[in-house]
N, CA, C and O atoms as a Tinker XYZ file with bonds, in Angstrom:
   340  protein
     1  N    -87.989000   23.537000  -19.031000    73     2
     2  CA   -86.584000   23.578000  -18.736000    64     1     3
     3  C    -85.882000   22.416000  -19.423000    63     2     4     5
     4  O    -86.263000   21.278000  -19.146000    81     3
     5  N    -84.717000   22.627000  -20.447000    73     3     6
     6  CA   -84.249000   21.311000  -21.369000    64     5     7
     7  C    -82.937000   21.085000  -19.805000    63     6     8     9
     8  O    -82.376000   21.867000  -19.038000    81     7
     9  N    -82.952000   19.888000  -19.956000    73     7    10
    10  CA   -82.145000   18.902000  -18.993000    64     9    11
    11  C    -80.519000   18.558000  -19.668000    63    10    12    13
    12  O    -80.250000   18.035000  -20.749000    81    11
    13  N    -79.928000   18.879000  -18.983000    73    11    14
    14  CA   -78.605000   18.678000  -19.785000    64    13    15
    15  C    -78.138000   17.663000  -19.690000    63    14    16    17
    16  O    -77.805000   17.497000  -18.517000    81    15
    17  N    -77.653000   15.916000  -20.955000    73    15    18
    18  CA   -76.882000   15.070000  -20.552000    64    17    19
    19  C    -75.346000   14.956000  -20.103000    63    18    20    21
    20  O    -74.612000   15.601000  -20.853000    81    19
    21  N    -74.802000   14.412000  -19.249000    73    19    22
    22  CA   -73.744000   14.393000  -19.215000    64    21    23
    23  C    -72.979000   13.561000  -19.689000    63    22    24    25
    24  O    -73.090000   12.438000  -19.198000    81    23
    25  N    -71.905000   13.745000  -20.814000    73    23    26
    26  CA   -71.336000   12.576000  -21.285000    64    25    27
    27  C    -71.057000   11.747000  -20.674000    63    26    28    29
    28  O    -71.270000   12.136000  -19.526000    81    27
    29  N    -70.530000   10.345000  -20.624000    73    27    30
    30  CA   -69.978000    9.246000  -19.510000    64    29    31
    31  C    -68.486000    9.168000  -20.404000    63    30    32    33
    32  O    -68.491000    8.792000  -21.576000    81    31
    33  N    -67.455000    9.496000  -19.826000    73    31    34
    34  CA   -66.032000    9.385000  -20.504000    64    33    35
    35  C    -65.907000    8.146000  -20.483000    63    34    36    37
    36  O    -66.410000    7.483000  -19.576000    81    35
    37  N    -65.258000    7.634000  -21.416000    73    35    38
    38  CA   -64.737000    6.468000  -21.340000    64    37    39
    39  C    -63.637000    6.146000  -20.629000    63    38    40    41
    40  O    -62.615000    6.745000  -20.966000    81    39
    41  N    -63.550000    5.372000  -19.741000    73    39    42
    42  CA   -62.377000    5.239000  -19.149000    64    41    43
    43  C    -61.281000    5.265000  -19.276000    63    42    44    45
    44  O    -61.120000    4.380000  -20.116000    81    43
    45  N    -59.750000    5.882000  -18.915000    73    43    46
    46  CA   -58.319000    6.145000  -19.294000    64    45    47
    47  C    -58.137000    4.632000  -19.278000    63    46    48    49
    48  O    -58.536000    3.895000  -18.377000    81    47
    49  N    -57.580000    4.308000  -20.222000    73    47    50
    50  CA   -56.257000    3.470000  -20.198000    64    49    51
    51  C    -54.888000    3.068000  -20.667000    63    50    52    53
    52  O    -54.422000    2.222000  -21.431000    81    51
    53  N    -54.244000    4.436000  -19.558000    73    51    54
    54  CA   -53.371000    4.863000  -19.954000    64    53    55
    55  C    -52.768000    5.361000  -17.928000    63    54    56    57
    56  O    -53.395000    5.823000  -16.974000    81    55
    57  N    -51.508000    4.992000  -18.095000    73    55    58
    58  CA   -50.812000    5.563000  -16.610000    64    57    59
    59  C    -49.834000    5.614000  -16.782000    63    58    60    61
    60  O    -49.353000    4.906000  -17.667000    81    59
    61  N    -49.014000    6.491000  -16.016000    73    59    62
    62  CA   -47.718000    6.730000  -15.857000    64    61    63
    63  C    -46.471000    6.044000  -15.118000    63    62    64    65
    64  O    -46.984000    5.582000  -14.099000    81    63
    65  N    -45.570000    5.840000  -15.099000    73    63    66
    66  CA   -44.033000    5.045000  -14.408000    64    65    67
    67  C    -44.059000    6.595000  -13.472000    63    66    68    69
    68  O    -44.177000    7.789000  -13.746000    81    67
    69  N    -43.847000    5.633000  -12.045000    73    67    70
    70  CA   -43.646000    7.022000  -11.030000    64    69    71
    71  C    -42.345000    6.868000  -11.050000    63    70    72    73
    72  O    -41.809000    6.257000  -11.975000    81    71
    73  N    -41.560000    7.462000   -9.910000    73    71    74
    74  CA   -40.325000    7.877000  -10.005000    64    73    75
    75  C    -39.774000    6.449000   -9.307000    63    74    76    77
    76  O    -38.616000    6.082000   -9.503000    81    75
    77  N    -40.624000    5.749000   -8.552000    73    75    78
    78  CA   -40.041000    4.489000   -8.107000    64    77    79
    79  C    -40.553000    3.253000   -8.971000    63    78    80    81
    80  O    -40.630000    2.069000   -8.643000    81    79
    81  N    -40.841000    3.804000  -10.036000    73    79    82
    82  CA   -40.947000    2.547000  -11.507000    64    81    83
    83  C    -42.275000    2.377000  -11.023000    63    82    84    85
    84  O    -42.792000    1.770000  -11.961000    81    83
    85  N    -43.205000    2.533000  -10.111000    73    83    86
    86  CA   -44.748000    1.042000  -10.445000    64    85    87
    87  C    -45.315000    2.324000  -10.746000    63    86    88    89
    88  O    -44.962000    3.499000  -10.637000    81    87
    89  N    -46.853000    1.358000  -11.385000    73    87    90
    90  CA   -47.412000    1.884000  -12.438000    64    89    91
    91  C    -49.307000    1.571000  -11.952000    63    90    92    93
    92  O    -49.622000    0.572000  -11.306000    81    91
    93  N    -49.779000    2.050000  -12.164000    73    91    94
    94  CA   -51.537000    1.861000  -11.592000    64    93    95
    95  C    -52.272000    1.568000  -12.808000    63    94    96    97
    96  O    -52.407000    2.373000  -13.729000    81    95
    97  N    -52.904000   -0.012000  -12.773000    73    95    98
    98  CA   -53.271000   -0.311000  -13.673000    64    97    99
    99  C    -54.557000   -0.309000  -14.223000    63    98   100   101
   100  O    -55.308000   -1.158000  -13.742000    81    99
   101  N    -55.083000    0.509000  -15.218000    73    99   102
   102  CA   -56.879000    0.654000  -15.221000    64   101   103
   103  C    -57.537000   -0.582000  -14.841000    63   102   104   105
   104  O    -57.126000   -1.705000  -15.132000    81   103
   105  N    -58.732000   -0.275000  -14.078000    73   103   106
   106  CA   -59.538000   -0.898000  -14.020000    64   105   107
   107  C    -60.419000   -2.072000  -15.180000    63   106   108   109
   108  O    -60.818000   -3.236000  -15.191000    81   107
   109  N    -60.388000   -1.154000  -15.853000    73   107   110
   110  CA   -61.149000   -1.926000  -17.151000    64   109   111
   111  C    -60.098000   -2.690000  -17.817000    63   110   112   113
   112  O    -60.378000   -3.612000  -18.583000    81   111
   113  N    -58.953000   -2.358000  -17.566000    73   111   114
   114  CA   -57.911000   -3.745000  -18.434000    64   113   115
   115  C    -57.894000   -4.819000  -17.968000    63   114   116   117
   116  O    -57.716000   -5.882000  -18.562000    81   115
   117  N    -58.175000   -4.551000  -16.272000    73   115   118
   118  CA   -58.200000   -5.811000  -15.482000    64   117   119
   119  C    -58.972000   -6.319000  -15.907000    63   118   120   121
   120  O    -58.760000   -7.195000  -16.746000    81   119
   121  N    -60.328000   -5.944000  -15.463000    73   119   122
   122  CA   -61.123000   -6.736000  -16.083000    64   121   123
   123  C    -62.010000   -7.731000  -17.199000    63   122   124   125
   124  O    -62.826000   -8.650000  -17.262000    81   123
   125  N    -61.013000   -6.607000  -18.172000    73   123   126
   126  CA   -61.052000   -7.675000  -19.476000    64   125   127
   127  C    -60.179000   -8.581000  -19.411000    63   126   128   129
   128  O    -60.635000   -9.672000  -19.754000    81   127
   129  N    -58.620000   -8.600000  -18.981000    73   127   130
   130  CA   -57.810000   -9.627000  -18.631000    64   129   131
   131  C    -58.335000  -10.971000  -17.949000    63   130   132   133
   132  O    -58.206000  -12.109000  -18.399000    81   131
   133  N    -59.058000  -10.520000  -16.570000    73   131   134
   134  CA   -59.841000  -11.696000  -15.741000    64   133   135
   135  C    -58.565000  -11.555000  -14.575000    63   134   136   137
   136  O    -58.338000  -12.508000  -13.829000    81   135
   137  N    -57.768000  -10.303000  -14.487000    73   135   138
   138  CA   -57.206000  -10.488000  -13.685000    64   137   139
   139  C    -57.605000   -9.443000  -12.244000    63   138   140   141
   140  O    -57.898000   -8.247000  -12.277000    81   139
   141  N    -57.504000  -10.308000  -11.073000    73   139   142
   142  CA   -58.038000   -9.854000   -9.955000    64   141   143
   143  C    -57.161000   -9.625000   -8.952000    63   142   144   145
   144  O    -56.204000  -10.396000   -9.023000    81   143
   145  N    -57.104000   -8.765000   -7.920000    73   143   146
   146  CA   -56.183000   -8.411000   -6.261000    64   145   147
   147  C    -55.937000   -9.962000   -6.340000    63   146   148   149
   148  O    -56.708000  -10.867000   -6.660000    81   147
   149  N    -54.667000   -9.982000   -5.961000    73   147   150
   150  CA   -54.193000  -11.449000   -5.569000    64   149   151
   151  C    -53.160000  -11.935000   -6.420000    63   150   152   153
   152  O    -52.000000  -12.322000   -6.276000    81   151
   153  N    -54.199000  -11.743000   -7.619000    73   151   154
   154  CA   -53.318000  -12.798000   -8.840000    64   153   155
   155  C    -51.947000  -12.571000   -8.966000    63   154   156   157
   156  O    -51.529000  -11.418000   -8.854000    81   155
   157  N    -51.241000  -13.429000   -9.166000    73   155   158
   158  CA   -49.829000  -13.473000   -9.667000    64   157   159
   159  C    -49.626000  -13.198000  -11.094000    63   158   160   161
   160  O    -50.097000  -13.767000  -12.078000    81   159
   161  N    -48.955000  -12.365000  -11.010000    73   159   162
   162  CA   -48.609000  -12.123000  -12.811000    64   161   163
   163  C    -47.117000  -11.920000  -13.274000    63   162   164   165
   164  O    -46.353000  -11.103000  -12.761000    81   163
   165  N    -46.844000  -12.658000  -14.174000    73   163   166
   166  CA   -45.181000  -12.674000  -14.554000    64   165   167
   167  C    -45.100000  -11.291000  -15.117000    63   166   168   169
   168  O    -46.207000  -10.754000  -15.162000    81   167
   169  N    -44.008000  -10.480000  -15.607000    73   167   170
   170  CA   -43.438000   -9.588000  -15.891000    64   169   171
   171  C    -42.659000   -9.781000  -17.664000    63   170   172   173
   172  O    -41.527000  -10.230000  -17.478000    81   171
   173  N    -42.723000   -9.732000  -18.053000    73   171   174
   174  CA   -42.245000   -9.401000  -19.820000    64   173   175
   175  C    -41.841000   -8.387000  -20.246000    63   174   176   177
   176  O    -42.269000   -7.296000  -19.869000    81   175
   177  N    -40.852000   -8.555000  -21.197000    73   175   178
   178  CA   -39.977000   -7.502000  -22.056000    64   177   179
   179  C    -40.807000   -8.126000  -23.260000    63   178   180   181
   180  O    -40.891000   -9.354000  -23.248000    81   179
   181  N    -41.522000   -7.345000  -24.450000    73   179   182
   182  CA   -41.657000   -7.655000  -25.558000    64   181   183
   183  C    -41.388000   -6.673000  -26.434000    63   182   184   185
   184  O    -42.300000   -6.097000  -27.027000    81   183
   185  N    -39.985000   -6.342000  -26.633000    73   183   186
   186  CA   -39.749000   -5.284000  -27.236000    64   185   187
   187  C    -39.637000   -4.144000  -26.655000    63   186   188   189
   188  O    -39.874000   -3.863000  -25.480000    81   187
   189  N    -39.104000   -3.194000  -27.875000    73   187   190
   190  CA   -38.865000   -1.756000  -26.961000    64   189   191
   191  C    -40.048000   -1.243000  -26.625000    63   190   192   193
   192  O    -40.992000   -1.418000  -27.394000    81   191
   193  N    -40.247000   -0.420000  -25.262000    73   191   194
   194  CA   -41.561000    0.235000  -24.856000    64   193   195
   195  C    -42.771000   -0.710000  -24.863000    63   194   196   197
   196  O    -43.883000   -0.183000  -24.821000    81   195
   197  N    -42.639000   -2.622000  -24.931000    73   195   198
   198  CA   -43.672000   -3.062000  -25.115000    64   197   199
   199  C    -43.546000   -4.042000  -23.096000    63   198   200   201
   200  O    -42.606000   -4.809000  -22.886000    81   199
   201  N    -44.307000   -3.845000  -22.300000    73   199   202
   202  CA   -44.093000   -4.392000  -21.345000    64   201   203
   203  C    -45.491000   -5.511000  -21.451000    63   202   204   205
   204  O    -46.573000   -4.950000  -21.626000    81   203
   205  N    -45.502000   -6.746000  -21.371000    73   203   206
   206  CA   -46.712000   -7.916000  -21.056000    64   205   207
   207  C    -46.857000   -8.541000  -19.412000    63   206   208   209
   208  O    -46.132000   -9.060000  -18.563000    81   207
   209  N    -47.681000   -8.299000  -19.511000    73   207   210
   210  CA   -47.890000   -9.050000  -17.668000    64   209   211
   211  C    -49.012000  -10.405000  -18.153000    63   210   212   213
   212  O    -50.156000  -10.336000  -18.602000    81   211
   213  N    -48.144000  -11.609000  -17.847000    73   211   214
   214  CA   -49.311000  -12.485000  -17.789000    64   213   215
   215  C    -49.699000  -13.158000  -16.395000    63   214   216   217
   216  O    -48.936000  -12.945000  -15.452000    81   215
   217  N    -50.555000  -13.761000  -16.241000    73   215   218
   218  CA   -51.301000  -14.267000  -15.129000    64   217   219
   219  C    -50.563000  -15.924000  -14.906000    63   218   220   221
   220  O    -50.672000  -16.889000  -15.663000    81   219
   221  N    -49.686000  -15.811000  -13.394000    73   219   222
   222  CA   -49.384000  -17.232000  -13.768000    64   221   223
   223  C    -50.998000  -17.975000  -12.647000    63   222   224   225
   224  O    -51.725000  -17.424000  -11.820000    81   223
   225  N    -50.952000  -19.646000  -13.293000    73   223   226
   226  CA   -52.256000  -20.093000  -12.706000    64   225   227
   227  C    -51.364000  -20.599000  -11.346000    63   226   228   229
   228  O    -50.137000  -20.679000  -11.300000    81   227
   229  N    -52.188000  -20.872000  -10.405000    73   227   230
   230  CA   -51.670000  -21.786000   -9.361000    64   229   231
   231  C    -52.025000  -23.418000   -9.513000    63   230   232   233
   232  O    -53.228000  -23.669000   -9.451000    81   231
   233  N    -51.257000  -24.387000   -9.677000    73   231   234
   234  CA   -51.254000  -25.532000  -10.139000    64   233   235
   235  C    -51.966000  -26.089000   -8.790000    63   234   236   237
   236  O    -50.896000  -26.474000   -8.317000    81   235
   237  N    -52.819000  -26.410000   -7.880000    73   235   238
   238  CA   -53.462000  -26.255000   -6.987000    64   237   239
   239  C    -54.617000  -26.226000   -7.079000    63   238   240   241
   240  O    -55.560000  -26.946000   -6.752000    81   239
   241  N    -54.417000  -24.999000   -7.729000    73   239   242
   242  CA   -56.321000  -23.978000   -7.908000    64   241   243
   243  C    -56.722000  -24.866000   -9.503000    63   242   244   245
   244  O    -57.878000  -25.202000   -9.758000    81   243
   245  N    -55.519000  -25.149000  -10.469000    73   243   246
   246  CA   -56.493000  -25.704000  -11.772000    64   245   247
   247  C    -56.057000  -27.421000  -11.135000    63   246   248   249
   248  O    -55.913000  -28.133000  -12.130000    81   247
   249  N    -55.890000  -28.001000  -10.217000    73   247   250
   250  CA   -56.138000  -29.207000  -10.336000    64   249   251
   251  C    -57.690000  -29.663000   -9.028000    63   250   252   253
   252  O    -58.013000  -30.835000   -8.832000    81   251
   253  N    -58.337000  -28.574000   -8.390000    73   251   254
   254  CA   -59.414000  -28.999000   -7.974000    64   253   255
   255  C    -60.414000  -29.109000   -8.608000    63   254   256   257
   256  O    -60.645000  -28.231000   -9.440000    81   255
   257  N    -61.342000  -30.195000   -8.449000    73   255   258
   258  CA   -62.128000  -30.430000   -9.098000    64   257   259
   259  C    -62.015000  -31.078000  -10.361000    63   258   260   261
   260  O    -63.006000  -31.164000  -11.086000    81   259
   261  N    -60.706000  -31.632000  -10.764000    73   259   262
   262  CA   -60.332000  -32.349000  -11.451000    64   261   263
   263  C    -60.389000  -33.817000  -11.734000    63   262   264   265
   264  O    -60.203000  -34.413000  -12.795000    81   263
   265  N    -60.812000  -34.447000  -10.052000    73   263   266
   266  CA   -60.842000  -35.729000  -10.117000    64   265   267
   267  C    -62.597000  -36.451000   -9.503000    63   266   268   269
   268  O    -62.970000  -37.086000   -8.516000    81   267
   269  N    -63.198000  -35.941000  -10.643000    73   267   270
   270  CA   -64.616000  -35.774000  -10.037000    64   269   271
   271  C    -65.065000  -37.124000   -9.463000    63   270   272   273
   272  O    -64.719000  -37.930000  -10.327000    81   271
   273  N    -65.585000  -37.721000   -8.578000    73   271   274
   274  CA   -66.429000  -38.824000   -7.970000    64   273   275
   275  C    -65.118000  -39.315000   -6.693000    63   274   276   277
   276  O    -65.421000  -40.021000   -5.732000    81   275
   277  N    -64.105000  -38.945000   -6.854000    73   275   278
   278  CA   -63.149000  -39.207000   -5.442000    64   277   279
   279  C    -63.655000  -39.339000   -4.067000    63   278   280   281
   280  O    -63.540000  -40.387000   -3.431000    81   279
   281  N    -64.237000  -38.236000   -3.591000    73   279   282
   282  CA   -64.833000  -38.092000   -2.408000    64   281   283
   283  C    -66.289000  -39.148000   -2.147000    63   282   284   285
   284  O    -66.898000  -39.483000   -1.131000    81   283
   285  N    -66.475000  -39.474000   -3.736000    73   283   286
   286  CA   -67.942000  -40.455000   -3.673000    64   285   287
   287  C    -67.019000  -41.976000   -3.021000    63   286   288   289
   288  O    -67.524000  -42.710000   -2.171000    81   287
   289  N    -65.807000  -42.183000   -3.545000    73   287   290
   290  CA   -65.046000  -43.380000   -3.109000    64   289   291
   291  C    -64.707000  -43.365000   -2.561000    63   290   292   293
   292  O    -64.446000  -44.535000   -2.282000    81   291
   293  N    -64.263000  -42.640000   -1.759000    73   291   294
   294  CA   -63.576000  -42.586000   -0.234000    64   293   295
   295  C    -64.604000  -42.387000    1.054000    63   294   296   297
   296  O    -65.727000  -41.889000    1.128000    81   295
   297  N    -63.755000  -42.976000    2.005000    73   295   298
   298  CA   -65.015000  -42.682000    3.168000    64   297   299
   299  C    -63.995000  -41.491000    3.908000    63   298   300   301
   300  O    -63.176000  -41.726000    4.796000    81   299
   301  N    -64.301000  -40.083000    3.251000    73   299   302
   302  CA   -63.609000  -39.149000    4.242000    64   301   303
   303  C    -63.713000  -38.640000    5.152000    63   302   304   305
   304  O    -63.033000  -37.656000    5.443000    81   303
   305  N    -64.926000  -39.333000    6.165000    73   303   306
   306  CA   -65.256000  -38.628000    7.436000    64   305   307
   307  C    -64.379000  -39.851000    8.106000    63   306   308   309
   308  O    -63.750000  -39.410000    9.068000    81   307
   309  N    -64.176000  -41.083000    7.914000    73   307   310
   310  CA   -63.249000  -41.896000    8.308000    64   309   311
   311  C    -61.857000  -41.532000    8.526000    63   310   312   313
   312  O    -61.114000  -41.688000    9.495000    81   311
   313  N    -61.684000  -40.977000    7.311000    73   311   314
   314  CA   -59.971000  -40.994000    7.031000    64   313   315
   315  C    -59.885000  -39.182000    7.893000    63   314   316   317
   316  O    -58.791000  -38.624000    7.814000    81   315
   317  N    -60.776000  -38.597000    8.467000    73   315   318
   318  CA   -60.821000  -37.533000    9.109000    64   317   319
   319  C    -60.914000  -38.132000   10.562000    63   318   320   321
   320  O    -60.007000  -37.934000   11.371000    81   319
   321  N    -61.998000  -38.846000   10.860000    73   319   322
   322  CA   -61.249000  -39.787000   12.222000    64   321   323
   323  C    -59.830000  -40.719000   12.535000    63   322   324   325
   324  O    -59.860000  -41.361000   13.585000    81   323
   325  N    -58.939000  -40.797000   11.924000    73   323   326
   326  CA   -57.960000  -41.213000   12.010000    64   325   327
   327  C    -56.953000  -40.114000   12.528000    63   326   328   329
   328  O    -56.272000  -40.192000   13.550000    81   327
   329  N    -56.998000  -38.955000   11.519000    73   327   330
   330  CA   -56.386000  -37.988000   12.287000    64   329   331
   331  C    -57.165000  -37.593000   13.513000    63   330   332   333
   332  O    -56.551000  -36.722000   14.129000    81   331
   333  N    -57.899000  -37.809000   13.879000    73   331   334
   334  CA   -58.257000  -37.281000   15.296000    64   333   335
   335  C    -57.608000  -38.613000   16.364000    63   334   336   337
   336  O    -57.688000  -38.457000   17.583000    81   335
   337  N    -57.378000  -39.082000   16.154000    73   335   338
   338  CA   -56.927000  -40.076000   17.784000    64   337   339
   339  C    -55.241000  -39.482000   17.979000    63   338   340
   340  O    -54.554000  -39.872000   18.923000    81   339
């Protein structure tokens, strides 16, 4: 009995403007982007029919871990007993 393969489609990436403008964005764009549920992303005009969404960062999230050996200089279970009285 020959076994039949089934192609694997490549994924759409491609969607439509509903009637209340939003739009469902493939999966696989996200993920080549690096963009994830959550992220914030600005909105762009680049031309006619050209729409850009970029990812803004949270200035927060890229300054942890920025100031490496801090916590080695500080005594923060101290400065965590202070707020407790």
């Amino acid at each position: 009995m020959a076994s039949k393969v089934k192609a694997v489609a490549k994924p759409s990436r491609t969607t439509r403007v509903s009637s209340k403008n939003q739009v469902t964005l493939p999966v696989a764009v996200l993920a080549e982007a690096h963009v994830q549920a959550g992220d914030n992303v600005r909105v762009e005009s680049d031309g006619d029919g050209k729409i850009v969404l970029v990812r803004e960062n949270d200035p927060v999230e890229d300054a942890i871990g920025s100031m490496p050996g801090l916590s080695a200089a500080t005594n923060l279970e101290a400065l965590r007993d202070e707020w407790e009285r």
